[in-house]
Each structure stands twice: as structure tokens, then as C-alpha cells.
C-alpha angles and dihedrals in degrees: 000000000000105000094187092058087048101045089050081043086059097042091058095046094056094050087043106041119056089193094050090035079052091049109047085046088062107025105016100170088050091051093050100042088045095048082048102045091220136092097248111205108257097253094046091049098046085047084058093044092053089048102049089049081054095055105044088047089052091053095043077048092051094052098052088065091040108259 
């Protein structure tokens, strides 16, 4: 599995999708392993979580200044 690719795959779903950006917002894990179709250990889903947030907050960031 390429976690990059799905992490950018998240990331756009969330911006694009009002009902998955709800629910990440309120069961994050469920929205990522959902979106994945697999059961992600604990530590490695919440890694992709953080960095999704991240994400999201940089381009939102980003956006602010123009970019």
C-alpha cells in the first residue's frame, strides 16, 4: 500500500466530500480505515490521521497567503 498516495487520497476526500470531511471530523479512525478497506494498527492510523490534519491545515495555510 502506498501510504503517501493515500494520505494525499484522504486529504482530497475530506476537502471534496462534506459527509467524509463530517465524518473524519467525528470518527477519524472509522473514516480512514473505511476509505482504506483495511483494519490499520492503532499507531499507523493515527500517523496517517495527524498527517492528514496537517495537511489539510498547511493548504488552508497556503491559501491564506495566496498560494
Amino acid at each position: 500500500m502506498d501510504i503517501k498516495a493515500k494520505i494525499n487520497e484522504i486529504v482530497d476526500k475530506v476537502k471534496n466530500d462534506k459527509d467524509f470531511e463530517s465524518k473524519f471530523k467525528s470518527d477519524p479512525v472509522g473514516a480512514v480505515e473505511g476509505l482504506l478497506g483495511v483494519d490499520v494498527p492503532n499507531d499507523q492510523v493515527e500517523k496517517i490521521i495527524d498527517t492528514v490534519k496537517a495537511k489539510i491545515s498547511l493548504d488552508k495555510l497556503g491559501g491564506l497567503f495566496g498560494r
